[in-house]
C-alpha positions in Angstrom: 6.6 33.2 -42.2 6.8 30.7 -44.6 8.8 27.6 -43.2 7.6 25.1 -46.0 11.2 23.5 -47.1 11.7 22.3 -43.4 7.5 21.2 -43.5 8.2 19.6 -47.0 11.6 17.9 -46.2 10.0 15.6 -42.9 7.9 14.1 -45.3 10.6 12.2 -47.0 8.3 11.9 -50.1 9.4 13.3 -53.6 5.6 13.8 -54.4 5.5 16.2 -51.3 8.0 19.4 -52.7 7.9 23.1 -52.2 6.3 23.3 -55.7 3.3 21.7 -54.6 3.2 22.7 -50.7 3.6 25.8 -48.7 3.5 26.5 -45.1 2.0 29.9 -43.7 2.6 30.5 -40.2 0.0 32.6 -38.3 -1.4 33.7 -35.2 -4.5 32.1 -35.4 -2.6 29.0 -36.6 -1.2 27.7 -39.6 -2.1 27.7 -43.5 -1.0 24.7 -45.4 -1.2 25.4 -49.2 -1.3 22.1 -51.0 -1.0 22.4 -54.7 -2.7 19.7 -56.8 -3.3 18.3 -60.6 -6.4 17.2 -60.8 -7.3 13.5 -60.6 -3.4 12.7 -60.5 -1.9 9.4 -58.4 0.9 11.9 -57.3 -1.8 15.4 -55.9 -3.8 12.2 -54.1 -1.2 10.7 -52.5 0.1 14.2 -51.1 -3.2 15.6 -49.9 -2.9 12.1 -48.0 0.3 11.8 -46.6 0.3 15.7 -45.2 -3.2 15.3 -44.3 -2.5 12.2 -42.1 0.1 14.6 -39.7 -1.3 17.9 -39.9 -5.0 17.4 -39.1 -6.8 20.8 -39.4 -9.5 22.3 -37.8 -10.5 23.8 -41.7 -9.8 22.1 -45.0 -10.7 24.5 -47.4 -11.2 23.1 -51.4 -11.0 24.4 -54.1 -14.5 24.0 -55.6 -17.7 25.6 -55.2 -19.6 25.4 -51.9 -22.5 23.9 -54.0 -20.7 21.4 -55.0 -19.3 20.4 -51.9 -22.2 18.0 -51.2 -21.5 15.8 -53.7 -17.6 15.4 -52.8 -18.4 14.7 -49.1 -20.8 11.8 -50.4 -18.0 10.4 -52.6 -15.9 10.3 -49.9 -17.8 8.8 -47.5 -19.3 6.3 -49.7 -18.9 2.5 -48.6 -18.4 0.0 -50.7 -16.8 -3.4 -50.1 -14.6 -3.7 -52.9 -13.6 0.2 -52.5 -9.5 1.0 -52.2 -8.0 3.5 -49.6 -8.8 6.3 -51.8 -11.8 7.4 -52.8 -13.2 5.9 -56.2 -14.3 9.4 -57.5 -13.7 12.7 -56.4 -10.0 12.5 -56.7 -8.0 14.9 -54.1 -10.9 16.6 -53.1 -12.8 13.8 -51.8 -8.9 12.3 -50.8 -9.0 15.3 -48.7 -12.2 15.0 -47.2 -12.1 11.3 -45.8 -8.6 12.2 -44.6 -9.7 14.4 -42.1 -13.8 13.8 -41.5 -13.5 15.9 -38.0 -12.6 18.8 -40.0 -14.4 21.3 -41.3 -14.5 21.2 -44.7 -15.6 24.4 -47.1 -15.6 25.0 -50.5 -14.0 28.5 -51.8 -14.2 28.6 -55.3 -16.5 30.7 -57.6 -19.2 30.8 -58.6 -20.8 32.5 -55.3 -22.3 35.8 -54.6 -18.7 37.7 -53.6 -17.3 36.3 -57.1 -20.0 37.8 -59.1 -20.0 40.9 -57.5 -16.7 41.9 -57.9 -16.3 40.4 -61.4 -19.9 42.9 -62.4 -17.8 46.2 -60.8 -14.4 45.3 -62.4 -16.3 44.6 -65.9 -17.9 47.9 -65.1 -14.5 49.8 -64.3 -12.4 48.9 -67.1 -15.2 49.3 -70.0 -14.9 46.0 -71.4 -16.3 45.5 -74.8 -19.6 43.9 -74.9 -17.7 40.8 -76.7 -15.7 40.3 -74.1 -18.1 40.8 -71.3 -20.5 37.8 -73.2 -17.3 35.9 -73.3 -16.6 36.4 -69.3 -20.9 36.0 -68.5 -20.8 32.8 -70.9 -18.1 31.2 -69.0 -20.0 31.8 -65.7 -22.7 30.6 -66.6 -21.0 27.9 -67.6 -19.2 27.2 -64.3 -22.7 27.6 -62.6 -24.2 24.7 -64.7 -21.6 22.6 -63.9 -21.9 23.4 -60.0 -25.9 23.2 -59.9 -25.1 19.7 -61.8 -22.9 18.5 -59.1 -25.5 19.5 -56.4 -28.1 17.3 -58.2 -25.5 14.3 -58.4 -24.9 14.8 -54.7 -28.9 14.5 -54.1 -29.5 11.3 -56.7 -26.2 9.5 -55.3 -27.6 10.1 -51.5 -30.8 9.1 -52.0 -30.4 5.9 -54.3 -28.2 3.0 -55.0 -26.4 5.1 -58.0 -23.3 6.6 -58.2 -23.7 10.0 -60.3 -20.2 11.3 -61.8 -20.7 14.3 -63.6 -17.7 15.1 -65.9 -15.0 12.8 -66.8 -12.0 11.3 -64.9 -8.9 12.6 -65.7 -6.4 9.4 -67.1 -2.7 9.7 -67.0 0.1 7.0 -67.6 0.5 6.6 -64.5 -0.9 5.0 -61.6 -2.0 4.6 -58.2 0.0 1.7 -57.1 3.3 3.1 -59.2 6.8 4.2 -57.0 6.2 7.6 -55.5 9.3 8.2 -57.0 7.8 7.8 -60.6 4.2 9.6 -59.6 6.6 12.6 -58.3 8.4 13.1 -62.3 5.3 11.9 -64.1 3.7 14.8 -62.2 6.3 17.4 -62.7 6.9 16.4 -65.9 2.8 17.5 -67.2 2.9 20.6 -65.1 5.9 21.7 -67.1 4.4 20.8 -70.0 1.0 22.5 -69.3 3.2 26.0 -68.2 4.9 25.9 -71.6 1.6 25.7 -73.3 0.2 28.1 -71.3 3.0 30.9 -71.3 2.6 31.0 -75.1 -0.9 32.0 -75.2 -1.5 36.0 -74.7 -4.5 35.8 -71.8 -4.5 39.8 -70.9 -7.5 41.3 -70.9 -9.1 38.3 -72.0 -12.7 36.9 -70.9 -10.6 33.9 -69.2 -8.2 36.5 -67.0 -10.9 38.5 -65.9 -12.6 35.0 -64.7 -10.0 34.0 -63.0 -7.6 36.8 -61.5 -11.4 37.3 -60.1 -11.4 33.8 -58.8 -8.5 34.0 -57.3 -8.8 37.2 -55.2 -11.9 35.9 -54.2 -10.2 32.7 -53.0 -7.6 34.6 -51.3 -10.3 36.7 -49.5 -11.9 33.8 -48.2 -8.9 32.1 -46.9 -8.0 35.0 -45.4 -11.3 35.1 -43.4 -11.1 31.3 -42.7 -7.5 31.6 -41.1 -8.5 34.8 -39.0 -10.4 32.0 -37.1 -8.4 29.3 -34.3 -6.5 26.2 -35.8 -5.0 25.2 -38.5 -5.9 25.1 -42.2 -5.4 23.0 -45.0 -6.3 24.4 -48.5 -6.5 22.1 -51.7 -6.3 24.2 -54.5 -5.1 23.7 -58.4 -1.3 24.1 -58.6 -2.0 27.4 -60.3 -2.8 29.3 -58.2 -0.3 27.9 -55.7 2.1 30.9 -56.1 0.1 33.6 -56.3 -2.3 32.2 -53.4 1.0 31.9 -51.4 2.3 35.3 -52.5 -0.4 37.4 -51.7 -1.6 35.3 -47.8 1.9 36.1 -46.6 2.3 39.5 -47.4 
């Protein structure tokens, strides 16, 4: 059963809506679906804020597990100048230091399940060899990127440095504005980012196969990690919110 208006409406926060939040009950406990922008004030603030009252056994992200080191050591970092939130890792490490007595596990591709069902469903529907270089590029791709955050997490642990792969996400819009304003400065680029993505054709593209792949993969493993007692709190992009939420309550 999915109760997440009543969940959603004891927050009394406009950043923390049934867009962005969904509440799976279960019998092993429940699944809290937290949709988030990357890097954004208003996705920190509500991994936060829910994470202060629900306290799960299993917080489940939305990256790959071997990248997970390197957000657990941003958000355990100390540094006396630091603010509330993490200085890097945005939601996820949010998420982390919100909860440190959960466990926290990383679901994302790439990982052995992922390329093993994306090899059979490449295989099944006869993709062209074009498009199966464009899907086996983007991998690879997604697996430099994770084996380079697994080295950052290693250099930033064992020195003085702080190694941030990637860029930060910017916005006009800040940490310290009205929740109020995060909340429609938020909507507002989600919108904007559906628009511009409903007017590309994806089908049968190397990006759909990557990702309808991800995502079954994602719900496979969150289906595993709720089969276990407590409760569990995914951070995931908002997305994948819908289709995450469709298919874990059926």
């Amino acid at each position: 059963m999915d109760d997440s208006p009543s969940f959603t409406e004891s927050f009394d926060d406009p950043r923390i809506t049934s867009q962005f939040c969904r509440r799976l009950s279960g019998t092993a406990g429940d699944l809290v679906l937290l949709g988030v922008v990357h890097d954004h004030p208003a996705s920190i603030a509500r991994v936060e804020r829910v994470l202060e009252r629900v306290e799960p056994e299993t917080l489940a992200l939305e990256l790959p597990p071997v990248a997970l080191p390197l957000y657990r050591v941003y958000a355990h970092k100390n540094d006396a100048d630091e603010p509330v939130s993490p200085r890097f890792g945005g939601e996820m490490s949010a998420a982390i230091r919100a909860v440190p007595d959960a466990d926290p596990v990383g679901i994302d591709a790439p990982n052995v399940s992922f390329l093993r069902r994306l090899v059979r469903r490449l295989v099944a529907d006869r993709v062209s060899p074009g498009t199966a270089r464009r899907v086996l590029s983007s991998v690879g791709g997604a697996t430099r990127e994770a084996l380079a955050c697994r080295v950052a997490a290693t250099l930033t642990h064992a020195t003085s440095m702080t190694v941030v792969p990637g860029d930060r996400v910017e916005y006009d819009c800040e940490p310290d504005d009205p929740p109020a304003r995060q909340a429609a400065h938020e909507r507002s680029h989600v919108a904007g980012v559906q628009a511009l993505l409903g007017s590309v054709e994806t089908d049968g593209s190397a990006l759909a196969y990557r990702d309808d792949t991800r995502e079954h993969c994602m719900i496979e493993r969150l289906e595993e990690i709720r089969a276990e007692p407590g409760d569990v709190v995914a951070v995931v992009g908002v997305d994948h919110l819908e289709r995450l939420s469709t298919a874990l309550s059926a």
